[in-house]
C-alpha positions as CSV (number, residue, x, y, z in Angstrom):
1,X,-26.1,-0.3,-32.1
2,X,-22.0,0.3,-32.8
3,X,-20.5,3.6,-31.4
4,X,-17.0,4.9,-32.9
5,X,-14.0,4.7,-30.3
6,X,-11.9,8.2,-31.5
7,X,-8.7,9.8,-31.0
8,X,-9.3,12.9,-28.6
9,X,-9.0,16.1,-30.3
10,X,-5.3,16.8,-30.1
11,X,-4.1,20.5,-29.4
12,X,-3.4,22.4,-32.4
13,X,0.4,22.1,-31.6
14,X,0.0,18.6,-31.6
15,X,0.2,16.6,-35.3
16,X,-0.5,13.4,-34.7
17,X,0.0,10.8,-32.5
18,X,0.4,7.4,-31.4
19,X,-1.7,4.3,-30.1
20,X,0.5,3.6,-26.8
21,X,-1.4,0.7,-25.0
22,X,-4.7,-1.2,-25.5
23,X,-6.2,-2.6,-22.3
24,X,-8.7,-4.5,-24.1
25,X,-9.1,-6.7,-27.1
26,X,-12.0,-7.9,-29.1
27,X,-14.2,-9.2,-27.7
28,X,-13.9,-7.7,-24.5
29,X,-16.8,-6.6,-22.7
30,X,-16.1,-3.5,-21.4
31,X,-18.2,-0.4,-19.1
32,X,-18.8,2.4,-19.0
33,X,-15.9,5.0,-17.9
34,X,-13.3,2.1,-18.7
35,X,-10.0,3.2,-20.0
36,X,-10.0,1.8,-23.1
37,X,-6.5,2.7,-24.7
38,X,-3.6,4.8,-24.0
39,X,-2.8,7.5,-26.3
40,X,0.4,9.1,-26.8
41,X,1.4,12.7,-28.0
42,X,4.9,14.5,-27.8
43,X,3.9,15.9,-24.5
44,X,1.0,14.0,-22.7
45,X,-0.9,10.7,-22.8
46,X,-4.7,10.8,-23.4
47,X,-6.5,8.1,-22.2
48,X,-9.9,7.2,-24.3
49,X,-12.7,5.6,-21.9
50,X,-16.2,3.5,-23.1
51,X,-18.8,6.0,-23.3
52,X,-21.0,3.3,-22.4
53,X,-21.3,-0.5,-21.8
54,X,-20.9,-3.0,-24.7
55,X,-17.9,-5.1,-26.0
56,X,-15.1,-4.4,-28.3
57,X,-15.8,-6.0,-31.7
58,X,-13.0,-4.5,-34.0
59,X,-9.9,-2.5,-33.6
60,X,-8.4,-1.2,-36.3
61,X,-5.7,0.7,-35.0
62,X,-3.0,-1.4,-33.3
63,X,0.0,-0.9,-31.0
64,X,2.3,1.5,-32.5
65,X,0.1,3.3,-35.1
66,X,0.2,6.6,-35.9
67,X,-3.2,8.3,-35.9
68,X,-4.7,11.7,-36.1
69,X,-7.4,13.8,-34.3
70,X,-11.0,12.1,-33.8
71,X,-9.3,9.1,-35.8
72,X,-11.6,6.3,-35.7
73,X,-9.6,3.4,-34.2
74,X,-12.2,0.8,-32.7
75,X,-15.3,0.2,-33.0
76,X,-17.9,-0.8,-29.5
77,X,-20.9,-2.9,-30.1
78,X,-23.5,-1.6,-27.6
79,X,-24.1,-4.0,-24.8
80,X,-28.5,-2.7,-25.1
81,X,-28.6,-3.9,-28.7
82,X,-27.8,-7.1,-27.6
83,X,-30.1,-7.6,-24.5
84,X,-33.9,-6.6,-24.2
85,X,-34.0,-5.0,-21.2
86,X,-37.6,-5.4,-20.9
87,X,-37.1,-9.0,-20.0
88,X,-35.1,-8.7,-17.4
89,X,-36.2,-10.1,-14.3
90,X,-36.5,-7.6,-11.5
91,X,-34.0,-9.9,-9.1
92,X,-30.8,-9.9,-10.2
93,X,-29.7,-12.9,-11.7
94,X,-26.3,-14.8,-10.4
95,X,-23.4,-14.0,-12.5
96,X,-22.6,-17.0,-14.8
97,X,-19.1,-17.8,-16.6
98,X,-18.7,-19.7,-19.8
99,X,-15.7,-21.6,-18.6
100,X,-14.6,-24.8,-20.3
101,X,-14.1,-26.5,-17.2
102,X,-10.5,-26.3,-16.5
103,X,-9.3,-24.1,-13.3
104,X,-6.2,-23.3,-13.0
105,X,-4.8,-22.7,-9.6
106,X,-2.4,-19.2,-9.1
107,X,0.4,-20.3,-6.6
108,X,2.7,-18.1,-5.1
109,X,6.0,-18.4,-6.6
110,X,9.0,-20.9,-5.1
111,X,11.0,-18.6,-2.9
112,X,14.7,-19.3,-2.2
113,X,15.9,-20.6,0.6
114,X,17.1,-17.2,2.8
115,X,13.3,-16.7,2.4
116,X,10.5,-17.9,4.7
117,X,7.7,-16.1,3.6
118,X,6.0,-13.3,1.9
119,X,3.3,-10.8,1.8
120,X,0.6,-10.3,-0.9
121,X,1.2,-7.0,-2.0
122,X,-1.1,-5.5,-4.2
123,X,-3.7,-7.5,-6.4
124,X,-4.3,-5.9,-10.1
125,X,-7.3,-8.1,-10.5
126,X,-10.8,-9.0,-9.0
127,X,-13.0,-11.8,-9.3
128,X,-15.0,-12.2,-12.5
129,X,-12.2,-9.7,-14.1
130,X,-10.9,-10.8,-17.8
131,X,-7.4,-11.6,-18.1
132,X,-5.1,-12.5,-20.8
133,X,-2.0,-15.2,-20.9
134,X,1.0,-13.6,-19.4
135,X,-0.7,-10.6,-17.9
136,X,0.0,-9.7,-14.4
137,X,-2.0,-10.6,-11.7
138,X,-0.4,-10.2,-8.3
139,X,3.1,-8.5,-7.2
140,X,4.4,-11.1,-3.9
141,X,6.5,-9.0,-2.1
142,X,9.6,-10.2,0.2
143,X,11.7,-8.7,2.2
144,X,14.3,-8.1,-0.9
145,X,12.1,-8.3,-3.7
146,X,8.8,-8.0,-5.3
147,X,7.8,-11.2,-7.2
148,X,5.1,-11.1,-10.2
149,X,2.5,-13.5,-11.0
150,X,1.4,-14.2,-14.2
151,X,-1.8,-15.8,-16.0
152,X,-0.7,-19.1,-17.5
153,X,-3.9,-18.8,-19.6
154,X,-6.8,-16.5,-21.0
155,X,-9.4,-16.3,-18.5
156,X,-11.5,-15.1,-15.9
157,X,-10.6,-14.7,-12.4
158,X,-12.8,-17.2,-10.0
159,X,-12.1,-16.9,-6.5
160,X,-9.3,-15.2,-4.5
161,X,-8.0,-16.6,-1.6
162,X,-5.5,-14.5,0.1
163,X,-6.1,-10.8,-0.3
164,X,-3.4,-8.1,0.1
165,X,-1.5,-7.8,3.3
166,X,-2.0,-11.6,3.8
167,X,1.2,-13.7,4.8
168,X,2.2,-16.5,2.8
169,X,4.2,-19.1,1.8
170,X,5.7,-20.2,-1.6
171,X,4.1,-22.5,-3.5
172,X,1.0,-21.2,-1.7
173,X,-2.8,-21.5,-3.6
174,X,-3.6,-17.6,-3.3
175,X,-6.7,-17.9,-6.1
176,X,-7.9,-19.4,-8.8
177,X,-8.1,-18.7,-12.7
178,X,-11.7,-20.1,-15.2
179,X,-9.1,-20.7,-18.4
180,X,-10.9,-20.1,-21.4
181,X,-13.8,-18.4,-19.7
182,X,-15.0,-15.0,-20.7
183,X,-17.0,-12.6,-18.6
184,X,-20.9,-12.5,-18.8
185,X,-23.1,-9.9,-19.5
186,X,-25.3,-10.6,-16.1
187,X,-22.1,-9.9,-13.9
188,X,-22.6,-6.3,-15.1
189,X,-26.7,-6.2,-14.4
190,X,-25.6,-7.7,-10.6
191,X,-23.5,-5.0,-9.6
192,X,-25.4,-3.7,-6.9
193,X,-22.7,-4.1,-4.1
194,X,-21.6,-1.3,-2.1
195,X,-18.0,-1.6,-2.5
196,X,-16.3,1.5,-4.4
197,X,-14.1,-0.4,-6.9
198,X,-16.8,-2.5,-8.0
199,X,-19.0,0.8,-8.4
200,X,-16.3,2.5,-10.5
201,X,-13.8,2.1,-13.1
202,X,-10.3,3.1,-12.6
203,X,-10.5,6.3,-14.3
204,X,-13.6,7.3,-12.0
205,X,-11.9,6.1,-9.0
206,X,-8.8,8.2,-9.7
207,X,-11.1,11.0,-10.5
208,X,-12.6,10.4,-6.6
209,X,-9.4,10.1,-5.0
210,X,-7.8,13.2,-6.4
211,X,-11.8,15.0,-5.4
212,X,-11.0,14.0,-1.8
213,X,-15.0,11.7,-2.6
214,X,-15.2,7.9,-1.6
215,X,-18.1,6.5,-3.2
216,X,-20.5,7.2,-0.2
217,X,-20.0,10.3,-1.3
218,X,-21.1,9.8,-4.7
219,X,-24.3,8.9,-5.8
220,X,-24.3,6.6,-9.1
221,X,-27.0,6.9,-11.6
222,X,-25.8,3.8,-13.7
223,X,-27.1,0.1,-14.1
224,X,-26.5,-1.2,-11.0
225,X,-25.4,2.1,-9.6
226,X,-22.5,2.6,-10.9
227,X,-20.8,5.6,-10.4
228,X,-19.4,7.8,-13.6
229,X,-17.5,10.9,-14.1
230,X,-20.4,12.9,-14.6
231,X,-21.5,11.8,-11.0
232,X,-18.6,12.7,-9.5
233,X,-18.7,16.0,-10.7
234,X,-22.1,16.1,-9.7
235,X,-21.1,15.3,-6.2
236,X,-18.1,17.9,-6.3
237,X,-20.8,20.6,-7.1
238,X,-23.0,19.8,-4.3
239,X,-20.1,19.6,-1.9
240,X,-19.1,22.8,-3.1
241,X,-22.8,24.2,-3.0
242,X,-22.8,22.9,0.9
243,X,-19.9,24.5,2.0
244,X,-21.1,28.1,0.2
245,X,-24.5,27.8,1.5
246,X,-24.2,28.9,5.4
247,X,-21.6,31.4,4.3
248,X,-24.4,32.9,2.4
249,X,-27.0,32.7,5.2
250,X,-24.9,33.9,7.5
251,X,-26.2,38.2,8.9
252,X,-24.3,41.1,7.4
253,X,-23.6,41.9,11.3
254,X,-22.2,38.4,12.3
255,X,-18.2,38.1,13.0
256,X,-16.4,36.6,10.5
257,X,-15.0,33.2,11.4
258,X,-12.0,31.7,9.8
259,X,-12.6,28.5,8.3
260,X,-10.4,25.9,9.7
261,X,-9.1,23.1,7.3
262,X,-9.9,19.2,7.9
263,X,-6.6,17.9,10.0
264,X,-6.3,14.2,8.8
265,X,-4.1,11.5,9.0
266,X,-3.4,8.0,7.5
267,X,-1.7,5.0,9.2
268,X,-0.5,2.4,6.5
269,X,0.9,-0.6,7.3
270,X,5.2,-0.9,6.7
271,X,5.9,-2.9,3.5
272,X,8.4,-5.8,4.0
273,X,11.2,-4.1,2.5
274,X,10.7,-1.1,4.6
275,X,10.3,-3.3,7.9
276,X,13.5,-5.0,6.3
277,X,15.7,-1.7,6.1
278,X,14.6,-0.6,9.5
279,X,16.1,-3.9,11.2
280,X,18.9,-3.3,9.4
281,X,20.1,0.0,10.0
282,X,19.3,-0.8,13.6
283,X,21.2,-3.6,13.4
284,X,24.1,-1.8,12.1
285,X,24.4,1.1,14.8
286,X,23.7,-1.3,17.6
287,X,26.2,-4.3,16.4
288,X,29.2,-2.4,15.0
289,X,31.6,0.3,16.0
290,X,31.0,2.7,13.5
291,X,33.0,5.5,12.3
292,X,33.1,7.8,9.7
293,X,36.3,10.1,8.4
294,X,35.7,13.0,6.0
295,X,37.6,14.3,2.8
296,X,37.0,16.4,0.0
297,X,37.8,16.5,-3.8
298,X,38.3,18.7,-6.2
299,X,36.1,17.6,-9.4
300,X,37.2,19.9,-12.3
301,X,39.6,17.2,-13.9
302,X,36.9,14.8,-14.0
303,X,35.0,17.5,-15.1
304,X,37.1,19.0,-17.6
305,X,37.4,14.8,-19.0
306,X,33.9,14.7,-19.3
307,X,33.6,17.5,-21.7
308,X,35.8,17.0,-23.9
309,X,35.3,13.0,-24.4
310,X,31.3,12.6,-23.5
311,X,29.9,13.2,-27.1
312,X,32.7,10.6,-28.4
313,X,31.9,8.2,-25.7
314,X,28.3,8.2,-25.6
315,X,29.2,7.6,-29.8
316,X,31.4,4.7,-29.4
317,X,29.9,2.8,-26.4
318,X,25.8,3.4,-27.0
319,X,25.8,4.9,-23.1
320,X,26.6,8.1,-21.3
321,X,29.9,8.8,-19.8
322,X,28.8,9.7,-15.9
323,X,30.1,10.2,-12.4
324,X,29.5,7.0,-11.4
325,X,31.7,5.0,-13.5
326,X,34.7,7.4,-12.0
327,X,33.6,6.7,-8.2
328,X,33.4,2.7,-9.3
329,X,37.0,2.5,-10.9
330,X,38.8,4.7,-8.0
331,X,36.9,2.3,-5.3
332,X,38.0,-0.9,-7.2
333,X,42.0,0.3,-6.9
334,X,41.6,1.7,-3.4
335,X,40.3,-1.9,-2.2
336,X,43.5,-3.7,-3.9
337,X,45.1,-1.4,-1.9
338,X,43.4,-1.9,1.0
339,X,41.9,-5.5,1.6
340,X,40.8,-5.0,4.9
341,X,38.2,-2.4,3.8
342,X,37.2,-5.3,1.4
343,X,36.6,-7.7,4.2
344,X,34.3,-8.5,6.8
345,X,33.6,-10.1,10.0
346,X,32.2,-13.4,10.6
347,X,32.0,-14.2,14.4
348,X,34.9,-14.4,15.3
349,X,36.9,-14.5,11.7
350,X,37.9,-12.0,9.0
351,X,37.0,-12.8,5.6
352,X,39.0,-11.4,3.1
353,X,37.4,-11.1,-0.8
354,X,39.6,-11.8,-3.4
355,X,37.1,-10.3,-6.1
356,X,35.3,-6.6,-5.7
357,X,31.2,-6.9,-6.1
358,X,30.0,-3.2,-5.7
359,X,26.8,-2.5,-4.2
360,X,24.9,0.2,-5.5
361,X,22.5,2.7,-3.6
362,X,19.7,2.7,-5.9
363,X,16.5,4.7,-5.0
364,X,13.1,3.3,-5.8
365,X,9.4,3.6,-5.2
366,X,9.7,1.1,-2.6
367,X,12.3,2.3,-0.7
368,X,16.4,2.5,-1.2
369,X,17.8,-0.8,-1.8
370,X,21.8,-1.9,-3.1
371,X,21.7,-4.3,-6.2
372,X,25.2,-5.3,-6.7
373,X,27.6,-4.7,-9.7
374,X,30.2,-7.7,-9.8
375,X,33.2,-8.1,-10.6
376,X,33.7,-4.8,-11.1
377,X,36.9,-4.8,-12.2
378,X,36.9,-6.2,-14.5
379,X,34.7,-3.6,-16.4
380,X,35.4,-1.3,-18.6
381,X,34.1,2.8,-17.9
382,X,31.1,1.8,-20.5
383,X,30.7,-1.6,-18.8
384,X,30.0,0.0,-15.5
385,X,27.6,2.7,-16.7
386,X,25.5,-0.1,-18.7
387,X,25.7,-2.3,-15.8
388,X,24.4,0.7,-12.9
389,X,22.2,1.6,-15.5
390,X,20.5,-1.7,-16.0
391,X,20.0,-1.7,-12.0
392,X,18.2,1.5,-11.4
393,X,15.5,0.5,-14.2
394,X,15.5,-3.1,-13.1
395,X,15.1,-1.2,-9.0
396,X,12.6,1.7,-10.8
397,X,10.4,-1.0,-12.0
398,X,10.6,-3.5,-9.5
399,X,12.5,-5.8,-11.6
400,X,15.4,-7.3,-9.1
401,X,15.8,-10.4,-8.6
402,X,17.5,-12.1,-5.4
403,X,20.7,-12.5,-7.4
404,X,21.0,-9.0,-8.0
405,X,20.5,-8.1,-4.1
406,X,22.8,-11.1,-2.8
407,X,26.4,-10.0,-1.7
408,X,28.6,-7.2,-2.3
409,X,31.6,-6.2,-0.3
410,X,31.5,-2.6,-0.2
411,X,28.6,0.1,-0.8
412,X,28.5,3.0,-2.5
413,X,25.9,6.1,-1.7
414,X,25.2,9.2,-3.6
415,X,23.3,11.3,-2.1
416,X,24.7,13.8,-4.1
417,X,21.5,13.1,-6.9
418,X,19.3,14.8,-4.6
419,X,21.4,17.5,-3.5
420,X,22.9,16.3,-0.1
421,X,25.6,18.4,0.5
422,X,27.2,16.2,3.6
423,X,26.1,12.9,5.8
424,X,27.7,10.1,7.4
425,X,25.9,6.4,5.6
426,X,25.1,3.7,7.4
427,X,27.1,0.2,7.2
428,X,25.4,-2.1,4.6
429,X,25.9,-5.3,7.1
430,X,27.9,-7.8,6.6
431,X,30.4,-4.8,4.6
432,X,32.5,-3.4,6.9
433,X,32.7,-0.1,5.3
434,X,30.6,2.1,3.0
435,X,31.5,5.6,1.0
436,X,29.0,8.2,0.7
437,X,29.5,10.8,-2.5
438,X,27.5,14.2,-2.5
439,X,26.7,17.5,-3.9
440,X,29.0,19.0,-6.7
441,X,29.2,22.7,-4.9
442,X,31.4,25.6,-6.3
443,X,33.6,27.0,-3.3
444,X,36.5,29.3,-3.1
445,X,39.5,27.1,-2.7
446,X,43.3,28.4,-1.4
447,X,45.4,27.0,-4.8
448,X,48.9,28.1,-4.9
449,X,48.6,31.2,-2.6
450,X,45.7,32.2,-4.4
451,X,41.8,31.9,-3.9
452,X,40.4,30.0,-7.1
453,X,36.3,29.0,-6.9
454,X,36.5,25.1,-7.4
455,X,33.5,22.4,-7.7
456,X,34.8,20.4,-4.7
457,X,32.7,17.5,-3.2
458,X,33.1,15.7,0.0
459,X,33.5,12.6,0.3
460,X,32.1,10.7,3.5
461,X,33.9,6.9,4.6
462,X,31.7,4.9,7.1
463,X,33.3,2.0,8.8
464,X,33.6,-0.8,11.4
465,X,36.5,0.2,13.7
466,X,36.5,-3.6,14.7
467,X,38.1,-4.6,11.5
468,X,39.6,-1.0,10.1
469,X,41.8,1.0,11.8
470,X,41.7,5.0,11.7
471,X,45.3,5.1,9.4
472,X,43.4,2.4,7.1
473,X,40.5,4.4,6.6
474,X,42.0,7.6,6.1
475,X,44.6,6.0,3.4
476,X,41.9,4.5,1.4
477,X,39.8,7.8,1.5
478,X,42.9,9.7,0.6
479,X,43.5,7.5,-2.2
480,X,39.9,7.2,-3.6
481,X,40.4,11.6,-3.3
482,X,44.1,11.4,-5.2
483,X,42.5,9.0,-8.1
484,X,39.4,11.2,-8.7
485,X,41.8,14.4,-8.9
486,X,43.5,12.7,-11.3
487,X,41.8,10.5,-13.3
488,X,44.8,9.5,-15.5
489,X,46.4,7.1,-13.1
490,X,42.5,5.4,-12.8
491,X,43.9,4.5,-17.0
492,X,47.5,4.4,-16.3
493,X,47.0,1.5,-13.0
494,X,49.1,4.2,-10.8
């Protein structure tokens, strides 16, 4: 028996649209609830699950198609067609793997040498999953970076070692990959286990968790007792039934009682990176005498510039003309000018930097971290816009390497993004001084005798009073203020 895999109806605003991802292959077996493939409209992406168990055996729309409502784009080869059920013993059988013999082991990757150790940090696979070469299988997380591991070969997952949260070490045996092996049928008749994400596909689990359910809360009426959507749903409209049932037994006379809502709490362990940001910042107000000096600027020329040239810009140099590129430049000539704010302190010697590697705040699902641009200047405007660019997505999607982390002699913040109007940053040790940009705010200013409403920004300088002086500080602040007020002299060298 074959069932149809379909585009979803699309909404009658929508066209078409367009095969995104395919999780599986052919011959994949797959279950029921499984998100099968991603599809992508103008607005949304549908995902299109296995009504039932069986294995892929064609798909005849691939990656990048365009396709239409109910399309037919794969076709599923029941997984009952194939078996007689009937002679099935009633013990379930062990689960078996067609392997040809060869394991191949999955290491932890060589760490470099400022690194001791790691922690496993989230496992995409389980044992007895299906896996394909190059597809990820573990992110190894550091204290500056997360670290992917790949399958050298197609596959089944045999055992895992080292499960998340475990410490180890690189070159490290964490688990071990059947190359060439594909899942068998039995593995789905066994699944009688109680845990939850064995019970439930991804797209039933997510279902769960945004329910509030955990799969003792569910009861599956699957092979094996798996759970699917409609059992959640089943389970929300009992919990719902519960809840309305004394409410409705309760006397006309009785006083009414306001429901008080569940008070919970969850305790997760830090990440690395997080535990890594803590000690620093400590480390930084407890080992330096920090100080920070204020200014403000007045952003209409930079503003006015970025009108009138954007459109060309963006045209000539494939990027966007931003803020950033403005802050980068004025920092660059302010530390020529200044070389003790490009310096630092090692015990009890001042290194001065002949070259000017930027670190950049970038903000990221793991935390805020400050990949470095180098060599700053010697970019161009469009150089420095590509190059911050290329960090935030590289940050965004947990992409940096060491390299990109390692170094940098001063920091740039801007908190300014999410609409911090003033703070005082924190030293990015070993720098000895670090600028904070903000909010863009429209404010009545005193020009000439006369009140004119201005976007003016402050700027906030942290620094190590060790190394910089007070008349230091305030002259490169003043001078990174006199640049952005007049970004001709940024062109000019003046």
């Amino acid at each position: 028996m074959t069932t149809e895999i379909k585009v979803p109806v699309l909404p009658e605003s929508v066209a078409d649209a367009t095969v995104a991802t395919w999780h599986v292959k052919v011959g994949d077996k797959v279950t029921r609830d499984q998100n099968l493939v991603d599809i992508e409209t103008d607005k949304v992406v549908l995902e299109v699950v296995a009504i039932e168990d069986g294995v892929i055996t064609e798909i005849i729309q691939d990656e990048g198609a365009t396709v239409l409502g109910e399309q037919v784009i794969a076709i599923l080869s029941s997984s009952a067609s194939a078996t007689d059920e009937s002679a099935t013993p009633t013990t379930a059988p062990v689960a078996e793997t067609a392997t040809t013999g060869k394991v191949i082991d999955i290491v932890v990757p060589v760490l470099p040498e400022s690194v001791a150790d790691a922690t496993i940090a989230t496992w995409h696979v389980a044992e007895g999953d299906s896996v394909s070469v190059d597809q990820n299988l573990v992110d190894i997380e550091t204290d500056k970076v997360v670290l992917e591991v790949v399958a050298q070969d197609n596959g089944v997952i045999g055992k895992i070692i080292h499960g998340e949260g475990d410490t180890v070490l690189g070159e490290q045996k964490i688990g071990e990959l059947n190359a060439g092996a594909a899942a068998s049928a039995a593995v789905v008749a066994t699944e009688n286990v109680s845990s939850g994400d064995e019970l439930a596909s991804p797209s039933v689990r997510r279902l769960m968790t945004e329910k509030g359910l955990s799969a003792s809360d569910v009861k599956g009426t699957g092979k094996g007792g798996r759970i699917s959507k409609e059992d959640v749903e089943a389970a929300i409209a009992n919990k719902g039934a519960a809840k309305a049932a004394p409410k409705a037994a309760a006397p006309a006379s009785a006083p009414a009682v306001q429901a008080v809502g569940e008070r919970t709490q969850k305790r997760v362990p830090m990440t690395r990176l997080r535990k890594t940001i803590a000690t620093r910042l400590l480390e930084a107000k407890n080992s330096t005498a920090m100080l920070t000096t204020f200014n403000e600027v007045n952003m209409k020329p930079i503003m006015d510039l970025r009108k009138q040239y954007k459109d060309l810009f963006e045209k000539t140099h494939d990027t966007r003309l931003g803020f950033m590129s403005f802050y980068v430049k004025a920092v660059v000539e302010a530390l020529k000018r200044f070389p003790g704010v490009n310096a630092s302190i090692d015990g009890d010697d001042i290194v001065y930097h002949n070259f000017f590697d930027i670190s950049i705040a970038v903000s990221t699902p793991r935390g805020l971290v400050t990949p470095v641009l180098r060599d700053a200047d010697q970019m161009s405007m469009a150089g420095v816009e590509n190059g911050i660019r290329n960090l935030a997505i590289k940050g965004r999607d947990g992409k940096l390497s060491i390299d990109d982390m390692t170094g940098g002699n001063f920091t740039i913040t801007n908190g300014g993004v999410f609409g911090s109007l003033l703070s005082t940053p924190i030293l990015n040790l070993p720098q000895a001084a670090i600028l904070g940009m903000h909010k863009i705010q429209d404010r009545p200013m005193a020009v000439n005798g006369k009140v004119e409403i201005l976007p003016m920004m402050y700027l906030a300088l942290s620094y190590d009073h060790r190394l910089i002086d007070g008349k230091e500080s305030v002259g490169f602040l003043v001078t990174i203020k006199e640049l952005l007020e007049d970004p001709t002299r940024l062109l000019l060298d003046i």
